[in-house]
C-alpha positions in Angstrom: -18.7 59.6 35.6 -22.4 59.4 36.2 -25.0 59.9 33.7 -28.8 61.5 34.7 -32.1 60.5 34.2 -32.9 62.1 30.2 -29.1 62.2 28.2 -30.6 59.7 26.2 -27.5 57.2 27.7 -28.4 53.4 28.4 -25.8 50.5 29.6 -24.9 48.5 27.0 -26.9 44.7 27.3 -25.0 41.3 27.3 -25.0 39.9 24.2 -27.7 36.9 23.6 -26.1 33.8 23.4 -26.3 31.8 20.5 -29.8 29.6 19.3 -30.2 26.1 18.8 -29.6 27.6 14.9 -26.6 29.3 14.8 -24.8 26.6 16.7 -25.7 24.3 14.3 -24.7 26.7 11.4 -21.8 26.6 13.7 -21.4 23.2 13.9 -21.2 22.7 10.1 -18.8 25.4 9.5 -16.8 23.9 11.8 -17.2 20.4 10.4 -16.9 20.9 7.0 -13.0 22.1 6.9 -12.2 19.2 9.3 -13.9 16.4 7.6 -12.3 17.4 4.1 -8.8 17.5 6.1 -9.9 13.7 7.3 -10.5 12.9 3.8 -7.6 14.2 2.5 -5.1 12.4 5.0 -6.8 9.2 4.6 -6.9 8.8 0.6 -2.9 9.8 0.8 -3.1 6.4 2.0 -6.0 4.7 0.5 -4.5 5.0 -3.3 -1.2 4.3 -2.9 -1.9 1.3 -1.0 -5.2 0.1 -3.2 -3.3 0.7 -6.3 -0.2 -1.7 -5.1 -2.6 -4.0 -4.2 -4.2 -3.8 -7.7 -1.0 -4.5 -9.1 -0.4 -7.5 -7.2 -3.8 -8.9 -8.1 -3.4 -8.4 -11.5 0.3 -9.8 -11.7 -0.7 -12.8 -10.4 1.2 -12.7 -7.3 -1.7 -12.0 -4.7 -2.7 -15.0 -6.0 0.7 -17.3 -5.8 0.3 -16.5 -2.3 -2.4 -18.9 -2.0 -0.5 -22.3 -1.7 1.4 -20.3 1.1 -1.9 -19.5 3.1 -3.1 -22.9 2.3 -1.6 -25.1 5.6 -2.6 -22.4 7.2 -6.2 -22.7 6.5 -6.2 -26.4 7.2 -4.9 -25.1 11.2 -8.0 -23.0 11.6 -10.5 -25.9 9.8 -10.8 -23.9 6.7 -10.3 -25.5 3.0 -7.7 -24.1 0.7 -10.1 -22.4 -1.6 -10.6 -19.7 1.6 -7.3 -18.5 1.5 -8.5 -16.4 -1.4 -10.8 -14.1 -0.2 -9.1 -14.3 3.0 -6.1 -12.6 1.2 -8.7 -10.3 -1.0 -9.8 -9.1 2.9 -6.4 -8.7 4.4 -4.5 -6.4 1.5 -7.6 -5.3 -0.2 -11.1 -4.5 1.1 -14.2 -5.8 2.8 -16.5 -6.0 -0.4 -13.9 -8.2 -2.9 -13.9 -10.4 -0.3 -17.5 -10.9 0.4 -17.7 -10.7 -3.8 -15.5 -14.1 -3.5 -17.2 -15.8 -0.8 -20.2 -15.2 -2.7 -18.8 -16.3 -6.0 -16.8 -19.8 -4.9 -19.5 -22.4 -4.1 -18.7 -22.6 0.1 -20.9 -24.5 2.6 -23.3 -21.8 4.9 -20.6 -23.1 8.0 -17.3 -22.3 5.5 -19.3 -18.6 5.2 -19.6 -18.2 8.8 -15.7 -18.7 10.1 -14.5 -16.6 7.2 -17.0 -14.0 7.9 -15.6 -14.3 11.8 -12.0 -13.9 10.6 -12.6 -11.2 8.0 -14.7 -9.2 11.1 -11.4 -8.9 12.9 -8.6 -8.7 10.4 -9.5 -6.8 7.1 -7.3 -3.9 5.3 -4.6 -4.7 7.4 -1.9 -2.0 5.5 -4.5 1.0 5.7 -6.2 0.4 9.3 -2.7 -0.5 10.4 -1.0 2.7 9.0 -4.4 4.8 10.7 -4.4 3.4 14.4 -0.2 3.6 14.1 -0.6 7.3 13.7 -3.1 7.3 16.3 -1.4 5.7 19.0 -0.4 1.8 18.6 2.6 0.5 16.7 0.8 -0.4 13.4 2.8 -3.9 12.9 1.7 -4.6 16.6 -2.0 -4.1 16.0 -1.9 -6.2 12.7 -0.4 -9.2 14.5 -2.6 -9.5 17.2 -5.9 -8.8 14.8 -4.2 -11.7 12.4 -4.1 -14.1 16.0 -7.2 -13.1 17.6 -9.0 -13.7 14.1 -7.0 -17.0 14.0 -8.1 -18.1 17.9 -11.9 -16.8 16.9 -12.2 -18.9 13.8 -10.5 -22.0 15.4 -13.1 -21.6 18.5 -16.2 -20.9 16.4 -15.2 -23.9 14.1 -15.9 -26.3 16.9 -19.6 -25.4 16.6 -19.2 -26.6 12.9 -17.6 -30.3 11.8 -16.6 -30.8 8.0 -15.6 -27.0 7.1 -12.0 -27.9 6.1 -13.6 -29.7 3.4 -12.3 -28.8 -0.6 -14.9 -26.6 -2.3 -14.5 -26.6 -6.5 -13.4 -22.8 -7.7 -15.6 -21.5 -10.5 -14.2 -20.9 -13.8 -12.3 -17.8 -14.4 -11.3 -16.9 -10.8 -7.6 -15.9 -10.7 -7.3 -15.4 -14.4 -5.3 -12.9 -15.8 -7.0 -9.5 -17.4 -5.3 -7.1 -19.6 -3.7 -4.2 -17.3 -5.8 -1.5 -18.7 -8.9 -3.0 -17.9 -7.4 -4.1 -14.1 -6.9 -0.5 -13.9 -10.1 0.6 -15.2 -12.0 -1.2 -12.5 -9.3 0.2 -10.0 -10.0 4.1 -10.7 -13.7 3.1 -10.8 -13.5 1.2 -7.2 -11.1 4.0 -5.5 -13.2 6.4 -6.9 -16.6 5.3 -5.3 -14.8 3.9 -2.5 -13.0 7.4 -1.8 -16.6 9.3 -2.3 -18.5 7.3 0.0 -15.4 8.2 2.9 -15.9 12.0 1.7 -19.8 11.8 2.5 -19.6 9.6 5.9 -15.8 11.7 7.2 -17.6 15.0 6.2 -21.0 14.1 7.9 -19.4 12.4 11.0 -17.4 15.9 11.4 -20.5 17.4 11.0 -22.9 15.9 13.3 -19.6 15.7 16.3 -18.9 19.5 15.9 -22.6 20.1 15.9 -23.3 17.9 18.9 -20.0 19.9 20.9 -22.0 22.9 19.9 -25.3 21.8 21.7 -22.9 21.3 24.3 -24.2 16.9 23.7 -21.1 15.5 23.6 -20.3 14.7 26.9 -23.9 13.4 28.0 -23.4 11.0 24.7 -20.5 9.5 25.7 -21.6 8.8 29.2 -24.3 6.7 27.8 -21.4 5.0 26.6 -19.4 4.6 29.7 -20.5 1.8 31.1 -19.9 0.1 28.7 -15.8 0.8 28.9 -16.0 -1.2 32.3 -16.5 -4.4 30.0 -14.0 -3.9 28.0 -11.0 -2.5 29.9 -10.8 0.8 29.0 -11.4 4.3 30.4 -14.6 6.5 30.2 -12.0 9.3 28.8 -11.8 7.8 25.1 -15.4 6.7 25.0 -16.1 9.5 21.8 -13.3 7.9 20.4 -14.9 3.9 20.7 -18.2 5.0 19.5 -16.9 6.8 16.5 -15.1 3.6 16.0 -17.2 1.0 16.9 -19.9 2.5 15.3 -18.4 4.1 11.9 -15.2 2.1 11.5 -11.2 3.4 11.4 -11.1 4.7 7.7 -14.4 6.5 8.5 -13.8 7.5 11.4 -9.9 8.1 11.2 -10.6 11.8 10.9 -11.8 11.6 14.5 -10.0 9.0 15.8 -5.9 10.5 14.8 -7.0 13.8 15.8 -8.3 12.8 18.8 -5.5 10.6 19.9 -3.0 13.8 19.0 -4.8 16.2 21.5 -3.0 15.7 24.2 -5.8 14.4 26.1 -5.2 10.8 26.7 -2.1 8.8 28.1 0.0 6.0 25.7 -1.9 3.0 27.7 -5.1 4.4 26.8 -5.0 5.1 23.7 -3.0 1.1 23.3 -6.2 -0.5 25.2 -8.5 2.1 22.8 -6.8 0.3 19.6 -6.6 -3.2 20.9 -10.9 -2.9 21.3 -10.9 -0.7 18.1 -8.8 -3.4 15.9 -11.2 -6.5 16.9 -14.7 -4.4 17.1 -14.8 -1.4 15.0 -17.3 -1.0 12.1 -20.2 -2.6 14.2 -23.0 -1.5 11.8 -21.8 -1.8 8.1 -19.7 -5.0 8.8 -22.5 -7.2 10.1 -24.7 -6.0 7.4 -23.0 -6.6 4.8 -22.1 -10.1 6.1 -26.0 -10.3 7.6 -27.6 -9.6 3.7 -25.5 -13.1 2.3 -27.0 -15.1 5.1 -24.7 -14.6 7.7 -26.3 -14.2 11.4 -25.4 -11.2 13.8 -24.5 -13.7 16.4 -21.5 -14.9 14.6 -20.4 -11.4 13.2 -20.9 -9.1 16.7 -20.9 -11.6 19.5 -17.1 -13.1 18.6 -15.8 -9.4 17.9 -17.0 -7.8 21.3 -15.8 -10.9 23.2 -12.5 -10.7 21.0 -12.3 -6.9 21.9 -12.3 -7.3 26.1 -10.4 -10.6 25.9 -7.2 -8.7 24.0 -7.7 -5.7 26.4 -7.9 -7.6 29.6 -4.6 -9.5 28.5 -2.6 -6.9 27.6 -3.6 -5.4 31.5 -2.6 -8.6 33.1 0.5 -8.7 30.3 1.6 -4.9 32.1 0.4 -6.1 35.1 3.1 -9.3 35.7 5.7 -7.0 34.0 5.4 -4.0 36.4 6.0 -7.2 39.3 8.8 -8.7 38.1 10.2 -4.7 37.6 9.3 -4.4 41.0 10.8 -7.5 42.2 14.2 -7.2 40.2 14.4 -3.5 41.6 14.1 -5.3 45.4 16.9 -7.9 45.1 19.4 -5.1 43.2 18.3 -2.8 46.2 
């Protein structure tokens, strides 16, 4: 059916596509939602787990564990007394521990090998519980961040004689408090803890729906891909490293589990993802928390990153000697 010149008819125009503001509006409607689903997934875990831990503390028994962790400080040229915040790192977080090393009276070079350790293998139960739902067998992960913190400290320890040396503990460390007031100071720590994951979950969402929006994503991560020559993995999960490397697993779990569930990536990437993750994640707030006690970058990055190809490249050459011998037990049953 035609239409003439005058009937007042005119073909309908394509529809403007979207400006920089509305995809940004966009962006943070998009964000929002899936940042408070993050949040909520991850403190499911976070109390549960903090609160046992808690418990432990105040019972005493986090703390009978410390003549059991002793020898093992003594292997790795660390004195007894380190076993402590050590343990506070491992089953608790990143800030009692660095409250303890501040605390107990250590040398600058006892500060330095437990920062190294503490880099690599901190909140073992929650990160563990994270990257197993993201792609790694959670106990797996755990060991090999316990060993590679283990091998770090032993190396870095060379650099520094006399560090197994007894340090005195300060009065009142490891006494017991009433339960109400342990518990007091554990609503009060979950509670900022679990605000400051809302803010940084929620704005990471953000700012990563707003970027897919702008349609930056992809030239982000390919600054980035160089960089996944180094340490083993593919340029296909490199949005999943930054977000790690750069924002942690708890604060960047959100991305990091939905990610890995998408369908997008094969099991040995995602296994070489988690190995880097597990030794070099956090790469901002770690070292400057560590860097404002009078710990230098070099020993709190430099260890991590090397940590993080080293496990990669030998769980390749691990697959790599087990797909030959495959291949040569297949040939002589052939």
């Amino acid at each position: 059916m035609s239409h003439s010149p005058g009937t007042g008819y005119s073909p309908p125009s394509p529809s403007p596509s979207p400006g920089f503001k509305d995809r940004v509006r966009q962006g943070v409607r998009r964000g929002i939602p899936r940042g408070l689903h993050g949040f909520l997934w991850i403190v499911r875990i976070l109390v549960p787990v903090s609160l046992a831990v808690a418990l432990l503390d105040w019972s005493g028994w986090l703390y009978a564990l410390d003549p059991v962790f002793s020898p093992i400080m003594s292997l790795v040229n660390l004195p007894p007394q380190a076993a402590l915040p050590i343990l506070s790192a491992l089953f608790s977080n990143f800030y009692a521990a660095v409250a303890m090393m501040v605390v107990i009276p250590f040398s600058n070079a006892q500060l330095v090998l437990m920062a190294v350790f503490i880099s690599i293998a901190h909140m073992l139960v929650v990160e563990g519980i994270i990257q197993h739902k993201a792609g790694i067998n959670g106990l797996v992960i755990s060991v090999v961040r316990l060993a590679a913190g283990c091998a770090a400290v032993l190396i870095v320890s060379q650099f520094f004689p006399g560090t197994a040396a007894p340090v005195a503990m300060p009065h009142g460390i490891g006494e017991p408090i009433a339960l109400a007031a342990a518990m007091q100071e554990w609503v009060l720590d979950t509670l900022s803890l679990s605000l400051r994951i809302f803010a940084i979950i929620v704005s990471v969402m953000i700012v990563l729906e707003t970027l897919k929006e702008l349609g930056l994503t992809e030239r982000i991560a390919s600054v980035f891909r160089p960089f996944m020559v180094f340490f083993g993995l593919t340029p296909n999960v490199a949005t999943m490293w930054v977000t790690g490397v750069f924002f942690g697993i708890v604060y960047g779990s959100a991305v990091i589990v939905e990610e890995s569930g998408s369908g997008r990536f094969t099991p040995d990437e995602l296994k070489r993802l988690h190995l880097s993750l597990g030794m070099c994640h956090s790469m901002v707030e770690d070292p400057a928390l560590f860097l404002a006690i009078g710990i230098g970058l070099q020993w709190t990055v430099i260890p991590r990153l090397l940590a993080a190809a080293l496990a990669v490249q030998i769980y390749r050459l691990v697959n790599v000697i087990a797909e030959r011998r495959s291949t040569s037990s297949d040939r002589l049953l052939s």
